[in-house]
C-alpha positions in Angstrom: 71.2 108.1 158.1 69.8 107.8 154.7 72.3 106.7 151.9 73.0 108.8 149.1 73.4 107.0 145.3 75.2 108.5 143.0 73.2 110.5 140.0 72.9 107.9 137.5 74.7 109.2 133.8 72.1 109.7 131.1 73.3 107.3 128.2 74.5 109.7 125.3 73.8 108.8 122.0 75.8 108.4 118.9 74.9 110.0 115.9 74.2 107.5 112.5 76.1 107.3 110.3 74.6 107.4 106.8 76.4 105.6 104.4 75.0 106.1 100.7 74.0 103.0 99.0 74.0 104.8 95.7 78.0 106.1 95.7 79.8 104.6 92.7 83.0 102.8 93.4 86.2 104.5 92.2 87.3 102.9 88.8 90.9 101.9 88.9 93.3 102.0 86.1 93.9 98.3 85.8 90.3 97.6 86.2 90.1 99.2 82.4 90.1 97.2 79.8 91.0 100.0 77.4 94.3 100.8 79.3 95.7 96.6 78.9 94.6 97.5 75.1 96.4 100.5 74.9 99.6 98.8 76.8 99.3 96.0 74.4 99.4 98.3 71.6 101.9 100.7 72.5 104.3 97.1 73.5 104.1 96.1 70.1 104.9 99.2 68.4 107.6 100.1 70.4 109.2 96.6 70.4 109.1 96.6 66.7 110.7 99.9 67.0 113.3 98.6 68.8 113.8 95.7 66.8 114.4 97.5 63.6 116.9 100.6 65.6 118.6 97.6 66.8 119.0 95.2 63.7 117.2 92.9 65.9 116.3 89.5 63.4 112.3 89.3 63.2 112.5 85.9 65.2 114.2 87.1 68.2 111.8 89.9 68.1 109.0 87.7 67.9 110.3 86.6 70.8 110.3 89.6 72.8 107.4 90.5 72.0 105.6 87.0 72.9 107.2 87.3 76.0 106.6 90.8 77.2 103.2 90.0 75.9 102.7 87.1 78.6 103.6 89.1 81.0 100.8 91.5 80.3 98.1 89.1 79.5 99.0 87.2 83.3 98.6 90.7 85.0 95.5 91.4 83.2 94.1 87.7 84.1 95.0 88.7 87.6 93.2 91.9 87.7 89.8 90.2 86.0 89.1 87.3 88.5 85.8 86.2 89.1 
């Protein structure tokens, strides 16, 4: 009695998947370097603002300002790493 194989599966093939090479990366917003200028900006007006609405002596402002300030220039240094 001869012995039967089974009918071998032909091997299907994937399609490729193209990627393009030449697809520009989505800019982020704190990738910008005008939006930390704008923030910077729009920090000191409104903390002088404050100051002023406030009675707010121009030392303690100073203050305020130097720290809020910090905090932006850290989160910008974080943002920028080589």
């Amino acid at each position: 009695m001869p012995k039967t194989y089974p009918k071998t599966q032909s091997k299907k093939t994937k399609p490729k998947k193209t990627k393009f090479k030449d697809q520009p990366k989505p800019l982020s917003l704190l990738k910008s370097k005008t939006y930390w200028v704008a923030l910077t900006l729009i920090m000191v007006v409104f903390t002088f603002a404050y100051g002023f609405l406030m009675n707010i002596s121009l030392e303690k402002e100073t203050l305020i300002l130097g720290t809020i300030l910090a905090v932006i220039g850290f989160a910008f240094s974080l943002g920028f790493k080589p």
